[in-house]
N, C-alpha and C positions, 0 to 999 in steps of 0.2 A: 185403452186397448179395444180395437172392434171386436163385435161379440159376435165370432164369427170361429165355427169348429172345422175348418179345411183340412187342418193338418193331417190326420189321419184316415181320412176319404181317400177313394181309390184313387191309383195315379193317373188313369187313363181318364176320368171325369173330372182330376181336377187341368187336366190338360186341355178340353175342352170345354172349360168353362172359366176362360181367362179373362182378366179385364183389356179391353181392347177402346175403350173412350177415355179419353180424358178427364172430360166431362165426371163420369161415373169414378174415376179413380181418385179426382181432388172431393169430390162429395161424400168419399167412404173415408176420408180423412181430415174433412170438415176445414177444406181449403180453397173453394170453390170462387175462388174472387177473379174477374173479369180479365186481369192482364196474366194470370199465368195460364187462366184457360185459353186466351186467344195465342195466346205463343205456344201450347201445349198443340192446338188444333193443328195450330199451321206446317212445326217440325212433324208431326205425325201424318201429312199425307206422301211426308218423304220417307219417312223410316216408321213405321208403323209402332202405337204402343201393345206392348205384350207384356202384362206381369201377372203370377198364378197369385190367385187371392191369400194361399196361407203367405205365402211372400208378404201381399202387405200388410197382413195379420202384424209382423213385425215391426212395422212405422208407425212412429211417434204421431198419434194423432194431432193435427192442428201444428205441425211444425215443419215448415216450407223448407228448413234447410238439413230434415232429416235424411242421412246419411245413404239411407238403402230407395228413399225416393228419390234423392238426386241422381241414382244411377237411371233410373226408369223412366222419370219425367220427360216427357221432351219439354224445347224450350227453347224460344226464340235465336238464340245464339248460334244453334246447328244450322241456322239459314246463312251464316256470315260466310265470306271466303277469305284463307289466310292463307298467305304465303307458303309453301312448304307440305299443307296439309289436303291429299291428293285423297281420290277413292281407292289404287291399290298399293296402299303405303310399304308393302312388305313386297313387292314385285311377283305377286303371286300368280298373273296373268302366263308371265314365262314360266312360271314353274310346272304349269298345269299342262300333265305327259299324255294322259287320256280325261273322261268323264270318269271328275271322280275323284284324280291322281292328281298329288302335287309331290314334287320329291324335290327337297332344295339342301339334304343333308345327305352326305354318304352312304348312312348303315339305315338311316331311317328313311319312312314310305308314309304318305300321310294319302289317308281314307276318306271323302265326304259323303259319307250315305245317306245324308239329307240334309236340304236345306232349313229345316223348321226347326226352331228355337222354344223352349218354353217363357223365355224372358227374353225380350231386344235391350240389350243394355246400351245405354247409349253411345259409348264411348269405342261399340265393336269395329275392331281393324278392317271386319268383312260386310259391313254393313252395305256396301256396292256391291256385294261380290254376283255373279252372274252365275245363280246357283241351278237355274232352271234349265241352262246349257251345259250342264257340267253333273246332274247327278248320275251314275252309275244305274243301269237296268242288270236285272241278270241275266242276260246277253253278254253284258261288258266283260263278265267275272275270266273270260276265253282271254281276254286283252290283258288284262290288268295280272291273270297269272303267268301269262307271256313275260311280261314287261316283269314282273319279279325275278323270275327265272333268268331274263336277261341282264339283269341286275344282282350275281351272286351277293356283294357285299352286302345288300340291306338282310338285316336281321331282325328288323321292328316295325309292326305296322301300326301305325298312330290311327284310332277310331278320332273323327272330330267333324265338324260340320260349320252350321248349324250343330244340333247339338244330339249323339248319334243316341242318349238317352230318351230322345225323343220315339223313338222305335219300340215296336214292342220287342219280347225276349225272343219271339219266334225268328223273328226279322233277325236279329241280332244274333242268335245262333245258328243259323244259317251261313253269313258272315264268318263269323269264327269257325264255322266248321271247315269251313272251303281253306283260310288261313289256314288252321292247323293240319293241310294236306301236303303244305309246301316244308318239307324240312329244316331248309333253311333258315326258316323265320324260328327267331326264341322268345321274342316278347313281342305281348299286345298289351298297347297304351290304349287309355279312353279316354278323352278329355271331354268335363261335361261341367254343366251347371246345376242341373237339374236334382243333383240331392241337395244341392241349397234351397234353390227355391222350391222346390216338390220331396221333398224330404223321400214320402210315403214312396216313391222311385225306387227303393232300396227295397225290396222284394223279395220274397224264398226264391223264387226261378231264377232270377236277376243275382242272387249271392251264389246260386247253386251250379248259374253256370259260369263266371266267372274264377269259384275256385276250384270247378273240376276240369278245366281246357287245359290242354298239355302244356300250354304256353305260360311263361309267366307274366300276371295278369296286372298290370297297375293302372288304380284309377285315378285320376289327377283334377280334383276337381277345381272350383273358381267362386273362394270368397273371397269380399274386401276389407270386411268388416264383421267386429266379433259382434255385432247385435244381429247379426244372418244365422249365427249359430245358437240356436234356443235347446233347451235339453229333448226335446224331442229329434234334433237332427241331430244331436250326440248322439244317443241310443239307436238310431238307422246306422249314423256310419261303423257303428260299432257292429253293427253285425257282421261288415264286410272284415274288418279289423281282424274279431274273433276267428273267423276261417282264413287267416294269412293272406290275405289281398290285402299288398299292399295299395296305400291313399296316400297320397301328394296333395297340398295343396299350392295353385296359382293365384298371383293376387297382380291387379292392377293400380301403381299408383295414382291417385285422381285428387284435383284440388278441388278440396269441399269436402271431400266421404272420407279419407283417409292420411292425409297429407302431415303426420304427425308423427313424431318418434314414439311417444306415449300409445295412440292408436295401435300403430301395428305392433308394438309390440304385449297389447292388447289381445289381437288378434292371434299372434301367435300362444299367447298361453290359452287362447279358448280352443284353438288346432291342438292343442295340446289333450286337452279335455276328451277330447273328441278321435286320440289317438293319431290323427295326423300329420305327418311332414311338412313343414314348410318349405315350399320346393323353391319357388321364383318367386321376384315381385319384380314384373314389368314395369321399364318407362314406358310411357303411353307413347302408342304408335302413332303416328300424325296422319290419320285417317280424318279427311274429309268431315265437318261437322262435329268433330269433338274437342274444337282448341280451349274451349272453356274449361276442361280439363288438366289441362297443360301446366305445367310446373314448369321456372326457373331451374337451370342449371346449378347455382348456387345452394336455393332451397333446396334439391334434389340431394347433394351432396351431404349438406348440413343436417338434412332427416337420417339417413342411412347410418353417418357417423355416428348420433345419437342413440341411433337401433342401436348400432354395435354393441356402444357402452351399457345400455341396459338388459340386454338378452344375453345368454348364454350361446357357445356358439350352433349349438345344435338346433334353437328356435331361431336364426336366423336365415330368411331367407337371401336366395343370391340376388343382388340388385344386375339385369342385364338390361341391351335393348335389342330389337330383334333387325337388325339393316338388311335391307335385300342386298339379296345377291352376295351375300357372304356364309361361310361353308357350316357357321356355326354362331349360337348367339353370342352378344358382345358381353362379355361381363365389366362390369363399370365402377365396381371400387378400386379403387387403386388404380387407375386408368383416365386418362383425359375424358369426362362424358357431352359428347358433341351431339 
């Protein structure tokens, strides 16, 4: 275990003070050997590395195929090109109505109020996305309540990014303030990372404003694996818990970190722990740089089936995949998955 006490430091210091070398990340895990640094360097001056240090507080020191570093490392493979696997795998380009706005579902309205990430994971669907022409100023807020109001059916505005945790609470209530002026809207989603890898994220302002907005408040956060949930991120997400904010979690299947019926269903009893939903487990989106991720058709099916058999149906999550340009995700048990 590094002897390293991040956990509980502020969230804003430990946001700025993330591991950003390679270099410095295989050294603080006593891995430092010459071919995963040079293939570390090279995928990192495409996709930059970013992981917050209590994050790798949790990796298996000395063990290269540790589950929560595979997601983080880069590594030679993201330089490959394969068939199928484009930079905007989800057709996100058309969806995007102003700076800011992507709306590719009926009732829902999806928010990017920044593009900064406290962790790049590798395998991100947005990891091309063109976030520095697209982020919203408060100027925009005139557009974007236009475009609602012209929009009666959406009822839900999806916070996401980059990862909208990254903001502080001022920023962020701001935001929800202007939402909850529009009647129409009844729920606000947040999708984030950031209490996995920044636990300390889960803050009095940060509970106090999501369970007091008129709106009902759900957070959806993104683990893949139950060694991300350590009993201190229990006890954070429990605070949101305790004041009825409901927590979702997303999970990405990936080969190498998760790719096992035993695993996730692993991980669903530590979501369990921790009071959480298991909401999705996405097939990986065929984004540009992450086919080393990629699972067979076959295997894909054969894991889910075996989830089945060993969870309950309440700790299962729904297996989808997300295809552009369709009105809603694809659910894929019990369905041909292409």
């Amino acid at each position: 275990m590094i002897n390293y006490l991040y956990q509980e430091q502020n969230w804003k210091t430990q946001l700025s003070d993330l591991i950003t070398d390679p270099k410095e990340l295989l050294q603080q895990l006593q891995l430092s050997t010459d071919q995963l640094l040079s293939g570390a360097i090279l995928a990192s001056e495409q996709f930059k590395l970013r992981v917050p240090r209590a994050f790798v507080e949790k990796m298996n020191v000395a063990d290269p195929f540790d589950p929560l570093l595979l997601q983080v490392l880069p590594h030679h493979l993201e330089l490959e090109e394969h068939a199928g696997f484009v930079t905007d795998p989800l057709g996100e380009e058309q969806a995007n109505q102003l700076p800011g706005v992507l709306h590719k579902y009926q009732s829902r309205f999806l928010l990017t109020l920044t593009g900064a990430c406290a962790v790049h994971c590798r395998y991100c669907f947005r990891r091309h996305f063109p976030y520095q022409e697209n982020l919203p100023k408060n100027e925009d807020w005139i557009n974007i309540r236009q475009y609602l109001l012209d929009h009666p059916d959406i009822n839900e505005v999806i916070l996401s990014g980059g990862d909208p945790l990254t903001l502080t609470n001022q920023k962020l209530a701001l935001w929800v303030e202007r939402l909850e002026s529009l009647p129409q809207l009844k729920i606000l989603r947040i999708h984030s990372r950031v209490p996995i890898v920044i636990p300390s994220r889960i803050d009095e302002e940060l509970v106090s404003l999501l369970k007091n907005s008129r709106l009902h408040t759900i957070l959806v956060i993104h683990s893949n694996h139950e060694s991300e949930i350590d009993d201190y991120t229990v006890r954070q997400l429990h605070r949101l818990t305790e004041k009825q904010v409901t927590v979702l979690n997303q999970a990405v299947l990936l080969k190498g970190v998760n790719d096992s019926a035993e695993q996730l269903a692993a991980l669903s009893y530590r979501l369990l722990d921790a009071r959480v939903t298991p909401y999705y487990l996405h097939v990986l989106d065929k984004v540009k740089g992450a086919h080393h991720f990629d699972l067979a058709t076959d295997s894909i099916s054969q894991i889910y089936t075996e989830l089945l058999a060993r969870l309950p149906g309440y700790l299962v999550p729904k297996l989808v995949r997300e295809i552009a340009g369709e009105n809603n995700k694809t659910p894929l048990y019990g369905t041909p998955i292409f």
